[in-house]
C-alpha positions as CSV (number, residue, x, y, z in Angstrom):
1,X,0.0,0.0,0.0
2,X,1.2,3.5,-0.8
3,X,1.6,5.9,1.7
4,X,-1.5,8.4,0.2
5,X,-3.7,5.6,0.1
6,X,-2.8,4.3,4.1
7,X,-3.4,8.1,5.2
8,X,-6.4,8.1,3.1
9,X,-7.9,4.7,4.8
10,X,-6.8,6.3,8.3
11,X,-9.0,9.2,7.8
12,X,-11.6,6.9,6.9
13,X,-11.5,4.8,9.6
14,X,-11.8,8.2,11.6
15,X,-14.6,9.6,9.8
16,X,-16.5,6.6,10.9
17,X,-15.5,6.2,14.2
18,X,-16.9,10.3,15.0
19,X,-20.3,9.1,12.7
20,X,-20.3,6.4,15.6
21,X,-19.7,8.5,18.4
22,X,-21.9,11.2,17.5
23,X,-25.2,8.6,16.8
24,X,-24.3,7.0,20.2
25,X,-24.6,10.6,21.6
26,X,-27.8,11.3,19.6
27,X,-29.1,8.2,20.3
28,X,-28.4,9.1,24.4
29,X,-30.2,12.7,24.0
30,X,-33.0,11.4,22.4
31,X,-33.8,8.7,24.9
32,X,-33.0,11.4,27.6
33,X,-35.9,13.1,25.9
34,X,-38.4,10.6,25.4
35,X,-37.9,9.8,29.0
36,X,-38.1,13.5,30.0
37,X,-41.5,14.0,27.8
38,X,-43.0,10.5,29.5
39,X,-42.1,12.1,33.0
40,X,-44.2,15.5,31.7
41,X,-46.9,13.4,30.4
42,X,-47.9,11.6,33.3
43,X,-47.7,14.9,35.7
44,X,-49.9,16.4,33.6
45,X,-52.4,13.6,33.9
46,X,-52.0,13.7,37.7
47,X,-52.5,17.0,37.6
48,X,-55.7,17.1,35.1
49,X,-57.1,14.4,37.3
50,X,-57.0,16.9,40.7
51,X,-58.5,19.2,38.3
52,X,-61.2,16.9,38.1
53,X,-61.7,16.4,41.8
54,X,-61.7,19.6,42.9
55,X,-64.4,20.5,40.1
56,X,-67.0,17.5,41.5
């Protein structure tokens, strides 16, 4: 292998490696978020449901 075409599979191998690390770390946020939006969801319904009982 020449040397242009070892640098040039190097900075491949790098390019992937950051795709990698960067989906991991949008993978992470989004599931952070989902999580977060579940937690909202359900205090919502908790508090829509006192709603209700101090309307009756």
């Amino acid at each position: 292998m020449s040397k242009n075409s070892m640098k040039y599979l190097a900075l491949g191998l790098l390019a992937l490696g950051f795709t990698g690390l960067s989906s991991c770390a949008y993978q992470q946020v989004m599931s952070e978020r989902r999580a977060e939006n579940e937690n909202l969801k359900y205090q919502l319904s908790k508090e829509q449901a006192r709603g209700e009982k101090l309307r009756q």
